[in-house]
Chimera marker file (.cmm) of the C-alpha trace (Angstrom):
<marker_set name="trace">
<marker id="1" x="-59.189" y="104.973" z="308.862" r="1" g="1" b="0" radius="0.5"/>
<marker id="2" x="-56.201" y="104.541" z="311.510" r="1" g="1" b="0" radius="0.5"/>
<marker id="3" x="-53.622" y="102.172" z="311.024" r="1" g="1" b="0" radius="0.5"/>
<marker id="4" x="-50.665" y="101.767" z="314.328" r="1" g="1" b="0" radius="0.5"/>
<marker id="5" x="-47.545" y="100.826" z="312.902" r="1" g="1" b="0" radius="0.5"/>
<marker id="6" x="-45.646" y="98.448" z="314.993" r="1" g="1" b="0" radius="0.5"/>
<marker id="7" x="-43.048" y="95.569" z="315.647" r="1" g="1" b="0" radius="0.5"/>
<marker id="8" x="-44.292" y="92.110" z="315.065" r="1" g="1" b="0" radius="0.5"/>
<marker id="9" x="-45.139" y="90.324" z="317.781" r="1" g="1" b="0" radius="0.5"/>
<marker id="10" x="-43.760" y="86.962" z="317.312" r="1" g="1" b="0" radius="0.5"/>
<marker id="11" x="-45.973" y="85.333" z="319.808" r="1" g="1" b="0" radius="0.5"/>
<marker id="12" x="-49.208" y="86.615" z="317.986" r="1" g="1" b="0" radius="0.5"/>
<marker id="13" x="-48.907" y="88.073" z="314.824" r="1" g="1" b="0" radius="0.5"/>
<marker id="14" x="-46.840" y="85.015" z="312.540" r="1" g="1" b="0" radius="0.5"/>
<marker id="15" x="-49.898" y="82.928" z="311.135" r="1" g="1" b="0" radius="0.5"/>
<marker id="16" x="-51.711" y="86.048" z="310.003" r="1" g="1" b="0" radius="0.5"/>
<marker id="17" x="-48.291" y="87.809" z="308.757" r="1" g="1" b="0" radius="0.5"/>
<marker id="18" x="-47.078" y="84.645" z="307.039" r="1" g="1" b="0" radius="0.5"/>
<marker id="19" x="-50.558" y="83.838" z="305.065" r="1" g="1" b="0" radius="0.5"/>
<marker id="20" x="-50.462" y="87.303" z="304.164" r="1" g="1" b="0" radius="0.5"/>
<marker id="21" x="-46.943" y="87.021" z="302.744" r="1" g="1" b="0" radius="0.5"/>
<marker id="22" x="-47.635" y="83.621" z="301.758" r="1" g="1" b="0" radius="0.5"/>
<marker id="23" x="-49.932" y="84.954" z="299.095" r="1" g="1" b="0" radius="0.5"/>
<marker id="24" x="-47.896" y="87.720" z="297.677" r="1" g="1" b="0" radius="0.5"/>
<marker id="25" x="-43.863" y="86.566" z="297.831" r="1" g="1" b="0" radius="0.5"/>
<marker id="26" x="-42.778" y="84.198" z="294.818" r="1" g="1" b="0" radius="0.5"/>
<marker id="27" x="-40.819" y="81.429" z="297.027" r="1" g="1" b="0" radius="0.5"/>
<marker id="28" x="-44.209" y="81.831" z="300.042" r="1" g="1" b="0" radius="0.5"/>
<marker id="29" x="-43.625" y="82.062" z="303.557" r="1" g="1" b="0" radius="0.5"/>
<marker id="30" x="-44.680" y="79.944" z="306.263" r="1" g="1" b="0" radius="0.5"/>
<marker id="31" x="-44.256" y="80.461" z="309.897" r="1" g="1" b="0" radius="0.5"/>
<marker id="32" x="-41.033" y="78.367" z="310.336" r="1" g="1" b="0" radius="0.5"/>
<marker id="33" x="-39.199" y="80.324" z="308.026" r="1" g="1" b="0" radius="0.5"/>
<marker id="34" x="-40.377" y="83.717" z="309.202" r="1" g="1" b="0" radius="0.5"/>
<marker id="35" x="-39.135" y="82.500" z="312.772" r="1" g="1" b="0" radius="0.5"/>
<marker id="36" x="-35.856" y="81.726" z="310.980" r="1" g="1" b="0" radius="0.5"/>
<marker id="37" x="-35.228" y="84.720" z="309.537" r="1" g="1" b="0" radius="0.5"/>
<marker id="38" x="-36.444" y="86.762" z="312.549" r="1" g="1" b="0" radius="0.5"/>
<marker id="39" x="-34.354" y="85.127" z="315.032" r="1" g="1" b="0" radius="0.5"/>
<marker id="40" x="-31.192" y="85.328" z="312.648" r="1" g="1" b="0" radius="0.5"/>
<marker id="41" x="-28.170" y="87.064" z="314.127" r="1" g="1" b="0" radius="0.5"/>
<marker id="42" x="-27.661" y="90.572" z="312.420" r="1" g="1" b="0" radius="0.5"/>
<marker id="43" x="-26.884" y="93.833" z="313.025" r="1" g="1" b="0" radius="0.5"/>
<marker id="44" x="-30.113" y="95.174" z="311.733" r="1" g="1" b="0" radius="0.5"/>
<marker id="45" x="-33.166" y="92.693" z="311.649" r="1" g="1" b="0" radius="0.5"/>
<marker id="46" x="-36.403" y="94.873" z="311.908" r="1" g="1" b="0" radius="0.5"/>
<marker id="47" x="-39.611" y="93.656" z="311.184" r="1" g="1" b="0" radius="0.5"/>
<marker id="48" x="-42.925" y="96.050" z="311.277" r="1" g="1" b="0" radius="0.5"/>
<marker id="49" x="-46.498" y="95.515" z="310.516" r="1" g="1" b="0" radius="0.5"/>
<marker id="50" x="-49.716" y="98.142" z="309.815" r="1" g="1" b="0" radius="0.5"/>
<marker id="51" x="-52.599" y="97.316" z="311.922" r="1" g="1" b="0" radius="0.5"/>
<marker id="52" x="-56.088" y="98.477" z="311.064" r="1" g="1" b="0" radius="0.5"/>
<marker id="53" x="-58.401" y="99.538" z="313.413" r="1" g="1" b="0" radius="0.5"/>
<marker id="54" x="-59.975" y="96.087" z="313.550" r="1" g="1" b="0" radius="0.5"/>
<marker id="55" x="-57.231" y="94.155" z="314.230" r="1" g="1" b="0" radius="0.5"/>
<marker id="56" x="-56.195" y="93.171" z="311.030" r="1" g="1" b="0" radius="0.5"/>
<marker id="57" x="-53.070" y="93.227" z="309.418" r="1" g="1" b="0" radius="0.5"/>
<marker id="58" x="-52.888" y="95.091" z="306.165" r="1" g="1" b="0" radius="0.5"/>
<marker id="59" x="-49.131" y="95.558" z="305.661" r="1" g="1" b="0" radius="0.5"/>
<marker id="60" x="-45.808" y="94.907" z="306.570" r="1" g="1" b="0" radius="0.5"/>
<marker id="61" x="-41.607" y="96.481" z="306.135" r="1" g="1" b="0" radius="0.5"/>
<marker id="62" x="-38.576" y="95.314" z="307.250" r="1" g="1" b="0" radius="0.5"/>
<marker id="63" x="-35.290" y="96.302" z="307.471" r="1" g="1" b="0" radius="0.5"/>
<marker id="64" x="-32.677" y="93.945" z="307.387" r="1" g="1" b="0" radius="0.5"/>
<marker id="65" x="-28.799" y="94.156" z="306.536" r="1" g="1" b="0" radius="0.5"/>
<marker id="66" x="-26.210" y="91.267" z="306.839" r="1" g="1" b="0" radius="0.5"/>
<marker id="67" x="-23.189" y="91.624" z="308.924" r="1" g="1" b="0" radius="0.5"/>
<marker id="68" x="-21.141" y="90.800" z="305.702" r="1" g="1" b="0" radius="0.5"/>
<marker id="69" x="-23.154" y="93.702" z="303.689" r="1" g="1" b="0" radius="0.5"/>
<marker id="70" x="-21.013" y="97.372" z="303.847" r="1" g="1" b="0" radius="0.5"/>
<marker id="71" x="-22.334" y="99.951" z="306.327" r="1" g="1" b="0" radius="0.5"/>
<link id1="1" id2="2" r="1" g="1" b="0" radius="0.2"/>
<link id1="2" id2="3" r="1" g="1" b="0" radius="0.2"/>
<link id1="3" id2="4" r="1" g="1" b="0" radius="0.2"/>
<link id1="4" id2="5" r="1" g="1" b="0" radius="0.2"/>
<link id1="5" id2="6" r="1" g="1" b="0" radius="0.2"/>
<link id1="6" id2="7" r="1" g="1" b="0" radius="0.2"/>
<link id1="7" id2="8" r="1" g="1" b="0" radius="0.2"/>
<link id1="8" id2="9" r="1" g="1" b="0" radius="0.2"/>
<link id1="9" id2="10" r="1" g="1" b="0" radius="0.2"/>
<link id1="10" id2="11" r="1" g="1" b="0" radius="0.2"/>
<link id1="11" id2="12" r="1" g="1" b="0" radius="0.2"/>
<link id1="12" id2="13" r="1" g="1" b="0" radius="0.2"/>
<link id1="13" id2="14" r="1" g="1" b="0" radius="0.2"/>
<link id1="14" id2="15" r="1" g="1" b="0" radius="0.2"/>
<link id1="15" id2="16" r="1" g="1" b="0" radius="0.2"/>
<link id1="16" id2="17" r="1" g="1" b="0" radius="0.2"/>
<link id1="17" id2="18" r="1" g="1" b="0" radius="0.2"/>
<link id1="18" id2="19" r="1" g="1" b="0" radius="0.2"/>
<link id1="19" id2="20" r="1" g="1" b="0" radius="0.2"/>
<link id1="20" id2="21" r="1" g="1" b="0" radius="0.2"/>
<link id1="21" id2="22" r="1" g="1" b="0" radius="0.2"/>
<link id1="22" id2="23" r="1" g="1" b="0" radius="0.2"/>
<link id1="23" id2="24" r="1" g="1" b="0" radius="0.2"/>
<link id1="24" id2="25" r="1" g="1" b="0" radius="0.2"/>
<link id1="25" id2="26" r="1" g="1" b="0" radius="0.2"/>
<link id1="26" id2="27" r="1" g="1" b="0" radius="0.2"/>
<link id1="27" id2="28" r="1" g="1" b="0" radius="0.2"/>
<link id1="28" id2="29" r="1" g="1" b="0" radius="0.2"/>
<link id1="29" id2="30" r="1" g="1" b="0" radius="0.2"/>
<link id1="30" id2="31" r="1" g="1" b="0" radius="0.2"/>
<link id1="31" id2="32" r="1" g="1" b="0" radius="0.2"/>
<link id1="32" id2="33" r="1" g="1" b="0" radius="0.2"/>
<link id1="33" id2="34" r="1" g="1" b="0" radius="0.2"/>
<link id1="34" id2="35" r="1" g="1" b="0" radius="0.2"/>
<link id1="35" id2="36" r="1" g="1" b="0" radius="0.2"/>
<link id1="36" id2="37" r="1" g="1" b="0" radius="0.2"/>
<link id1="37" id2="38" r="1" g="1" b="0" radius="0.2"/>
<link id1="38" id2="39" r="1" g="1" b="0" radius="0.2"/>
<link id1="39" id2="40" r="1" g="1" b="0" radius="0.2"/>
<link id1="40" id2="41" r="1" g="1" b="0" radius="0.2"/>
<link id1="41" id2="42" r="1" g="1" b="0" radius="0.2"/>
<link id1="42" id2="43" r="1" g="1" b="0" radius="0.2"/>
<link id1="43" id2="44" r="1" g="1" b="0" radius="0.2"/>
<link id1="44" id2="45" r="1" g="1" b="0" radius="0.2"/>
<link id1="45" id2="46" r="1" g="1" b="0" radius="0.2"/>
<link id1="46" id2="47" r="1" g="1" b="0" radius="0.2"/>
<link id1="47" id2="48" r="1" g="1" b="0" radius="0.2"/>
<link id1="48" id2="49" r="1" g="1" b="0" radius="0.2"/>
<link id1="49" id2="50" r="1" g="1" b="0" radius="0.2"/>
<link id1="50" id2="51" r="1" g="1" b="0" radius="0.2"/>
<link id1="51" id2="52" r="1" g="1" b="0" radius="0.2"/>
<link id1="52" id2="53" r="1" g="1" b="0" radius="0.2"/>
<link id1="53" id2="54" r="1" g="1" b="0" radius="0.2"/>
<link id1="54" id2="55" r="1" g="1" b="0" radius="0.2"/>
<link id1="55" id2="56" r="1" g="1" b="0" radius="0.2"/>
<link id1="56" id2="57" r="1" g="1" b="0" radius="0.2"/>
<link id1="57" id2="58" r="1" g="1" b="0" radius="0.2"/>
<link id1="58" id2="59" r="1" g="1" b="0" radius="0.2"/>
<link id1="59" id2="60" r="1" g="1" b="0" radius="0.2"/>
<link id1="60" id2="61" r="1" g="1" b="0" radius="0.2"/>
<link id1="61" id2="62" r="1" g="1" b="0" radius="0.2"/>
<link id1="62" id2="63" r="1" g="1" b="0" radius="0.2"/>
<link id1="63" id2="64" r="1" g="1" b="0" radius="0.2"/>
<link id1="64" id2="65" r="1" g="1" b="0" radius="0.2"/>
<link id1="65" id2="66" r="1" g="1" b="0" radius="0.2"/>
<link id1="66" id2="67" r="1" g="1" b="0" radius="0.2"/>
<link id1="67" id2="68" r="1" g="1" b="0" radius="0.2"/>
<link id1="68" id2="69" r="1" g="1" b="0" radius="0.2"/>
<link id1="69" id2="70" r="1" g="1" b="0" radius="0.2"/>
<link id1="70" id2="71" r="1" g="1" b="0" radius="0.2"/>
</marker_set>
């Protein structure tokens, strides 16, 4: 099977990210607060899913660092 690997797309991909992560993170997720934490000003805010060849998403990274956090 082929997975792509790309950004999320904030327009499309939130309700199917966030149930995902909904399921699996201790505090959940919902849409709002993804948006929140996507649109936060920092120096690195990357946000990635794995799509599989039907359209689904099946995983997701991120890399994220504070401006307060040492380079």
């Amino acid at each position: 099977m082929q997975y792509e690997i790309r950004a999320v797309d904030s327009d499309n991909d939130l309700p199917e990210l966030c149930e995902m992560l909904d399921s699996v993170m201790t505090d959940g997720m919902s849409v709002a607060r993804f948006t929140d934490w996507i649109k936060s000003p920092r120096p690195i805010n990357r946000h990635m899913v794995a799509v599989s060849e039907s359209g689904e998403i099946v995983g997701w990274a991120e890399s994220d660092r504070a401006a307060n956090e040492p380079k």
